[in-house]
Structure formats: C-alpha cells, structure tokens
C-alpha positions in Angstrom: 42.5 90.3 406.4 39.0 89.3 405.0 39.1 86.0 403.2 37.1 86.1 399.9 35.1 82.9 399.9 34.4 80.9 396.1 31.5 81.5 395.3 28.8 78.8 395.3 27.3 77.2 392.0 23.9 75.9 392.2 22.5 73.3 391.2 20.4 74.8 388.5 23.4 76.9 386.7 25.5 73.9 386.4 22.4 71.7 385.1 22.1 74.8 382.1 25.7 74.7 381.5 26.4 71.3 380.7 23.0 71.3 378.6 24.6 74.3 376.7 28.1 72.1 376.6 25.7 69.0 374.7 24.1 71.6 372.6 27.5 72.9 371.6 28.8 69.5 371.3 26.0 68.4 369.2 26.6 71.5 366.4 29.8 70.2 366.4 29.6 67.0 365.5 26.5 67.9 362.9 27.3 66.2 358.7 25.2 67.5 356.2 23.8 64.5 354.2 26.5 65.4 351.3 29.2 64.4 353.7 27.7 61.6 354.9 27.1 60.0 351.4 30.4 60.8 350.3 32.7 61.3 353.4 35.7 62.8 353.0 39.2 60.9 353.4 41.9 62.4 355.1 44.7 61.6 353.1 46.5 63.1 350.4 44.4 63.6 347.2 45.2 61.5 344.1 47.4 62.7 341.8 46.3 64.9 338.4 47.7 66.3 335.7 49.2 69.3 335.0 50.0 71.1 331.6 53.1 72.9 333.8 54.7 69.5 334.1 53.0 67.4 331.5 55.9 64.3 331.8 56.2 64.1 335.0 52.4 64.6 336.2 51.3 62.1 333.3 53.4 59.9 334.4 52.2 59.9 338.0 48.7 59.5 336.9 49.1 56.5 334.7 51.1 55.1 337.2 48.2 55.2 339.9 45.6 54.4 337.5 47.1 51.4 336.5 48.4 49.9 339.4 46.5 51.1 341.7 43.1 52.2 340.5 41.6 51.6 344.1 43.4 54.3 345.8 43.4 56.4 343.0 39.7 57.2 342.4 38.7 57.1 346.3 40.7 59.9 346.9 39.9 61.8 343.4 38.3 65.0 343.2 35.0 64.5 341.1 34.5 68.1 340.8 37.6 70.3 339.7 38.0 71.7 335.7 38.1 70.3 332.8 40.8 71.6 331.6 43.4 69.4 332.6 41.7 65.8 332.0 41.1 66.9 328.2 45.0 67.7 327.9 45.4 64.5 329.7 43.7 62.5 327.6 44.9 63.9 324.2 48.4 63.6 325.2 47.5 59.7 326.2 46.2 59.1 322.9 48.9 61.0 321.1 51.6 58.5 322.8 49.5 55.6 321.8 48.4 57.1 318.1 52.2 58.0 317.2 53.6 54.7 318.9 50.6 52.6 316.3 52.0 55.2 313.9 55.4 54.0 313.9 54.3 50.2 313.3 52.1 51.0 310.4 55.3 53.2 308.7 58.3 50.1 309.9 55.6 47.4 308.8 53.8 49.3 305.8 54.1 47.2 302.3 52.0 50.1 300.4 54.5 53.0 300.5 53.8 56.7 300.7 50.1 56.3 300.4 49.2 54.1 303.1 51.9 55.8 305.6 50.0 59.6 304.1 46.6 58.0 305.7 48.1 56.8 308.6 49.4 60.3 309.3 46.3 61.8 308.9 44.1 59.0 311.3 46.9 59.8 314.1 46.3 63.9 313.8 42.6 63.0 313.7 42.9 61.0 316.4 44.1 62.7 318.7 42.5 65.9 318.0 39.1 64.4 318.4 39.7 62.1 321.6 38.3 64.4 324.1 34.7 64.3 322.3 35.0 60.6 322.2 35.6 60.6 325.7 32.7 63.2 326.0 30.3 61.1 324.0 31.0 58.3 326.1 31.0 60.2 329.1 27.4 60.8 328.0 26.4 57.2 328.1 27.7 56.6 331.6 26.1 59.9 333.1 22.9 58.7 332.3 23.8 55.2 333.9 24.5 56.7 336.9 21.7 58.8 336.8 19.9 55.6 336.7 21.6 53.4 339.4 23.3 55.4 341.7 21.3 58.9 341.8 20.8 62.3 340.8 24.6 63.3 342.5 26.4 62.7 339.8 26.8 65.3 336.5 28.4 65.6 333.4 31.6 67.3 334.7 32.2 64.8 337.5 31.8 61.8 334.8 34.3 63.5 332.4 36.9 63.7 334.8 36.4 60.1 336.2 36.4 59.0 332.4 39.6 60.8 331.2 41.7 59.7 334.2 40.7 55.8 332.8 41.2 57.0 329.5 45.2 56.3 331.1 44.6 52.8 329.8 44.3 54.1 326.3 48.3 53.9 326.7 48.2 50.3 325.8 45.4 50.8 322.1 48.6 50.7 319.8 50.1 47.1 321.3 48.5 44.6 318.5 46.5 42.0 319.7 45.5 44.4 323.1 43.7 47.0 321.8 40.0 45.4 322.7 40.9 44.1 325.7 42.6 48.1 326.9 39.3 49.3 325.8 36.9 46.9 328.0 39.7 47.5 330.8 39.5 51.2 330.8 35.3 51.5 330.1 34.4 48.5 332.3 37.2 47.9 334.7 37.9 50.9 335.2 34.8 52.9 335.4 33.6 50.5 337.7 36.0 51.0 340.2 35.9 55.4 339.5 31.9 55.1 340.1 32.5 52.8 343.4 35.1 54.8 345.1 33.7 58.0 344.0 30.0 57.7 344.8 30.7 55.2 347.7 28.2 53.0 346.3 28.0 49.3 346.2 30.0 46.6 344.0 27.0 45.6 342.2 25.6 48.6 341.8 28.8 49.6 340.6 29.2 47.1 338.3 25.7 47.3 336.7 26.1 51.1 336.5 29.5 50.8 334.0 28.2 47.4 332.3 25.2 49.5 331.2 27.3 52.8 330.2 30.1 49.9 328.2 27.6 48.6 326.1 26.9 51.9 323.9 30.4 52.8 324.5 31.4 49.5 323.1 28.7 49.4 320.3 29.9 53.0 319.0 34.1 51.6 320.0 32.9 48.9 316.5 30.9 51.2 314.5 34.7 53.6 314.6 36.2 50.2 313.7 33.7 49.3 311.2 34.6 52.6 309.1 37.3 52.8 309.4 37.9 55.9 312.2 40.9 56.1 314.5 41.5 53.1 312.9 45.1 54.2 313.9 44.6 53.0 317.4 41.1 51.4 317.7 41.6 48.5 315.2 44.8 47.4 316.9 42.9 44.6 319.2 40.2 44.1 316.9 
C-alpha cells in the first residue's frame, strides 16, 4: 500500500497564519472608548424598584442605598426608564409625609384646622416630589456637564437622584430632617456621580457640592413658605 505523506507547510503560510491569528486576536480584544470610560462590572446589577412588588423591591433599594451606597451605584444602570424611580420616589416620600403626618395629628394643640392643613401639605407632597427631584436633577446635570463631561443627561441624573431620594425615609424624624437632606444631595450624589461616571473623588465631590448648593438654597426657600412643610421643616 502507498503511504500518504503530511503534507509540508512552509515557511511563508505559517508566517500569514499566525499574522491572521494576531489580527483576529487584536478585533477581539478591541473597547470602544464608551467601555473603557465606564467599564462594565460583572456582577449582578443593583437592585430597582418595581411597581409589581412595590414592598419588597422598596425595601431592597433602601436597604442598599443606605448601607451600602458604594456597591449600589457602581453597579446601577444610568440609563433604564423613568418610570420606576418616579414611583420610587413618591412612595418614599409618602412613608415619610404620612409618618410627619401622624406626629402633627398625636402632637397637634390647634384641632381640626391645623390637622386639615397638614392633610393637604402631605397629598401635596407627595404628588409633587418627582418635579422636586426633577428640578434638582436639573441643577446637578449641569454640574456634571461642567466637571465630569458631556456623558451624562437628564435621564441618567434622574435616576441616580431618585435612588438617593431613599434617604428622604428619614425627613419626618424631628431634629433630622436637614441633615437627611445634605445626606441624600451631597453624600449621596457624590458617591452616584463617582461610581457611575468612574470619575475621581474630588471631582466627584466638587461636581455634587456645586449641584447641593441651588438644591439646598431652593430646599430653604420651600421652608421659608411654608411648602412641604410637612416633611422639609422637620430638621430645620
């Protein structure tokens, strides 16, 4: 029988093939600059809310926002609907308004008429929390606009915003109400706009010091007269 014989590679054709093997490799390995500003992490994404389980998925957000914010915003989803965060945040601030609401009814000393007011701040309160959080969502989008870059929008900075807005929990404790509000627009945005953007402390820092202060300017002016005075005045 006739042996067939392997046949013999030159030296050329394997030279081409492992050029076409690092060329392969190469497309392979390829980021876009997206990814490379904001790489992804492979773990499991934070948690969000959902309207299907509103207890239970609240629950899980507050939960990470405020004990561990860290983890929380560098695994969130900037982009996503807006849907949810709105429901989100008036449910936190109907907890909080109704939990102020029963203090002012078990402590009130002017009867029907001051408990009839107190009603009324609560429903408007919570009806109108989302453009609150929008109008201050406004303020930081043009901070990061300023100190981080052109990435960010007005979707993303909503959703980092409501998530805080879990901090809003605590407005109706007396005596606390200032200090949850600098926690959830300083503290707390700085941390979102860190992990999120994967930008620098500092820059960080600066970013949500500069989006607080008109936060905190229009937070007195509510105070001041007398709006959400339900919640905001709590701390002040």
């Amino acid at each position: 029988m006739r042996k067939t014989l392997p046949k013999k590679v030159s030296p050329k054709s394997g030279a081409r093939d492992r050029t076409a093997a690092r060329i392969v490799c190469h497309r392979r390995v390829r980021r876009s600059p997206l990814a490379l500003y904001n790489p992804s992490v492979e773990v499991e994404r934070s948690p969000g809310f959902d309207p299907k389980r509103p207890v239970a998925s609240a629950a899980a957000v507050l939960r990470a926002v405020l004990l561990a914010p860290k983890s929380f915003y560098l695994n969130f989803p900037a982009e996503g609907p807006l849907r949810e965060p709105i429901l989100f945040v008036m449910l936190v601030s109907a907890v909080s308004a109704v939990l102020r609401l029963l203090l002012v009814l078990i402590f009130s000393t002017e009867g029907a008429v001051e408990a009839g007011i107190a009603v009324l701040e609560t429903i408007a309160y919570v009806a109108l929390s989302p453009l609150l959080v929008g109008l201050f969502s406004g303020a930081y989008l043009l901070s990061v606009r300023t100190f981080v870059g052109p990435e960010g929008n007005f979707r993303q900075i909503y959703r980092i915003f409501a998530y805080a807005w879990a901090g809003a929990i605590l407005f109706w404790i007396p005596g606390l109400g200032a200090f949850a509000f600098t926690y959830v627009t300083l503290v707390l945005m700085a941390i979102g706009i860190r992990y999120v953007y994967r930008t620098s402390f500092l820059t960080a820092l600066v970013t949500a010091l500069v989006g607080y202060v008109p936060a905190a300017i229009f937070y007195l002016l509510l105070i001041l007269l007398g709006v959400f005075a339900v919640d905001l005045s709590s701390g002040a």
